[in-house]
N, C-alpha and C positions, 0 to 999 in steps of 0.2 A: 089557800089560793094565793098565789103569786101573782104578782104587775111587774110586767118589765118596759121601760121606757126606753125609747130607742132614740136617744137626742142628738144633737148638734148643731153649732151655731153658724152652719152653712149648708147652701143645697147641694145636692149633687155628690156628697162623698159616701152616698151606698143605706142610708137610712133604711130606705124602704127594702134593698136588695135583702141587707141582714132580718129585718121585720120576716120580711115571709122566709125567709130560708130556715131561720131560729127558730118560726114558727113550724115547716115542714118539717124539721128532723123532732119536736119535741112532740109532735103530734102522731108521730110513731105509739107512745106510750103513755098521752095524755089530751085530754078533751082543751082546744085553744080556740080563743078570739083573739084577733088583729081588730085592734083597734085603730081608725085610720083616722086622725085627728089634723092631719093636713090640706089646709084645702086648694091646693092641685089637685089632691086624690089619688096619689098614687098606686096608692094600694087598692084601691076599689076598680081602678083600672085593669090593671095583675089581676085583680077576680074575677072580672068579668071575662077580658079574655083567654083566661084560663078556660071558664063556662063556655065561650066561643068555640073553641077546638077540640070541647066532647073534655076538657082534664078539670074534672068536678076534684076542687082544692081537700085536702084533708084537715079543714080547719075551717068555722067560721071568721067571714069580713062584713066589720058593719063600721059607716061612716058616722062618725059626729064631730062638727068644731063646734057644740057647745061644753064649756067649763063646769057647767054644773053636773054634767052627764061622768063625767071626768070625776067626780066626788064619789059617785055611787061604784063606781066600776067591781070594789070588793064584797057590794052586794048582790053580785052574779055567782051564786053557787054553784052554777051548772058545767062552770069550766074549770080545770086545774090551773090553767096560766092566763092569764090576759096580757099581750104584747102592742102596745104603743106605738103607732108612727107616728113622730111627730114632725111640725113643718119644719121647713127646710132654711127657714131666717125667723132674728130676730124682731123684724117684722113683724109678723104670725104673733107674735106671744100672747094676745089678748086671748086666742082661742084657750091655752093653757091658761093663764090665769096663774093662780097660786093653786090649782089643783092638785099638781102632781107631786107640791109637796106635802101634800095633805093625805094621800092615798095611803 
């Protein structure tokens, strides 16, 4: 199982657009979680109103900004990839922690 972290150290240059689309095309041929680690939420957003307009996502999204949750992530056997959103500033880092270099 794969983690992929999708960072950078500003909002708004496309995080979440690449999260769900990277997640979309690899979910063709494998079982994903988007993990939405941001708390704007962006991506829990994208899921929901995905669900709103009848377009059930081909991928699960579950929200968590906690760090510990962040440690376990490669104990989820059930998916091939887990895909990362992370926040969008420096900021935000306590949600990360030292997790993701630990995964």
């Amino acid at each position: 199982m794969k983690v992929i972290a999708v960072c950078g150290q500003k909002g708004g240059i496309g995080k979440t657009s690449v999260s769900m689309n990277l997640a979309a095309a690899m979910s063709k041929h494998s079982k994903i979680l988007v993990m939405d680690v941001d708390p704007q939420g962006s991506t829990m957003f994208w899921a929901e109103t995905a669900d709103d307009v009848e377009n059930e996502l081909p991928f699960d999204t579950s929200p968590s900004t906690d760090p510990e949750a962040l440690r376990h992530l490669k104990s989820l056997n059930e998916y091939d990839a887990i895909i990362v959103d992370t926040p969008g500033s420096l900021r935000d880092e306590d949600v990360l922690g030292l997790s993701l270099i630990h995964i």
